[in-house]
C-alpha positions as CSV (number, residue, x, y, z in Angstrom):
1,X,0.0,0.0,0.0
2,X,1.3,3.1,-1.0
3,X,2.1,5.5,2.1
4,X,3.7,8.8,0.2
5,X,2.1,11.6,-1.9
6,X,3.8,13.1,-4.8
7,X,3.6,16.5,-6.2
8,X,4.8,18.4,-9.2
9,X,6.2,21.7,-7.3
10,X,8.5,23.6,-10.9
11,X,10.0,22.4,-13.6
12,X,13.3,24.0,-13.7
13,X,15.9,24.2,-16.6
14,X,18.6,21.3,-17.9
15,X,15.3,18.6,-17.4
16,X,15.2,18.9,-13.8
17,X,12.0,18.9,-11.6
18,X,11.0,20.3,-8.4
19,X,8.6,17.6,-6.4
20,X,7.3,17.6,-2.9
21,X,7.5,13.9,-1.6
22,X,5.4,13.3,1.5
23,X,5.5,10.1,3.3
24,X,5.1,10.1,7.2
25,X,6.2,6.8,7.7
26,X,9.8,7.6,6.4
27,X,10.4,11.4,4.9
28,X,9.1,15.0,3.5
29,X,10.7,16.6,1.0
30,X,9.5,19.6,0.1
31,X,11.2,21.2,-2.6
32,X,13.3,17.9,-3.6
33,X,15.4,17.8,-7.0
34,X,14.6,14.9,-9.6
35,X,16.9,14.2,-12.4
36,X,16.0,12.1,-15.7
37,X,18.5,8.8,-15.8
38,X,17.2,5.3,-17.4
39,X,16.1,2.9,-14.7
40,X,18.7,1.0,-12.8
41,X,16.6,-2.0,-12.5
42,X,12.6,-2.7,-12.6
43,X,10.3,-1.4,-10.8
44,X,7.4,0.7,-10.1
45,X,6.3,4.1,-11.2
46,X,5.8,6.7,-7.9
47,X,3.1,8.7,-9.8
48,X,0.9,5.9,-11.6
49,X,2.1,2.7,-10.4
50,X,3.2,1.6,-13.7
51,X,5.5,-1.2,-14.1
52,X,9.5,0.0,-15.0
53,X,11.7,-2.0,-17.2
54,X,15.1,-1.7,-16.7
55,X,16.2,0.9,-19.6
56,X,13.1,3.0,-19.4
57,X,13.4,7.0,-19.3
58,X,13.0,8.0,-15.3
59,X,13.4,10.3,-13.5
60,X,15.1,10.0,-9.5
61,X,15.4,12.0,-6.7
62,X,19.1,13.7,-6.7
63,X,22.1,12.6,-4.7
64,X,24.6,15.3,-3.9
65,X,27.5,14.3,-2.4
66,X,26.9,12.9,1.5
67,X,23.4,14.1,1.3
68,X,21.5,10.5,0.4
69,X,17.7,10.7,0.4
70,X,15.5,8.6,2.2
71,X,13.5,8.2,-0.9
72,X,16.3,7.8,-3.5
73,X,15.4,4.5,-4.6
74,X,12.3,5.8,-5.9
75,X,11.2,5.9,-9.8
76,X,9.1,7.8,-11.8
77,X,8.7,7.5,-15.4
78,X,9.7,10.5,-17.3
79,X,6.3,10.7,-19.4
80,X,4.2,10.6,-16.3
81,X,6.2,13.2,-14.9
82,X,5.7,15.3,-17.8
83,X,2.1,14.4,-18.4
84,X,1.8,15.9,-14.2
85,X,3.8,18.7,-14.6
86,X,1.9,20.2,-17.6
87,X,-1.9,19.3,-15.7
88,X,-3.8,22.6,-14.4
């Protein structure tokens, strides 16, 4: 069962994306940087729940130097996040 909430806060430039990642059973982020990469493995989308194959266009949180989120294993496919971020 899915515990966190996930939403579309800017896009900013170079393909980056603002989110606000709620989940009060491990972390809040409220202004936390995604970054596009292709999947590391499979998995499941964060914002539709889609199935990820290894390969596929995603976008993670963003890992900068000691700082290690508690949500960085997270996945969300890059047209779903692009599909959210353009919803009124």
């Amino acid at each position: 069962m899915r515990t966190y909430t996930v939403t579309v806060v800017e896009e900013l430039p170079n393909a980056l994306f603002a989110l606000r990642w709620h989940d009060p059973t491990l972390c809040n982020y409220e202004e936390q940087i995604w970054a596009p990469c292709l999947a590391p493995a499979m998995g499941r989308c964060a914002l539709s729940g889609e199935h990820i194959n290894k390969g596929d266009p995603v976008y993670r949180p963003r890992v900068r130097g000691r700082f290690i989120p508690l949500n960085r294993d997270a996945l969300i496919l890059a047209r779903e996040l692009i599909k959210a971020s353009t919803r009124d």
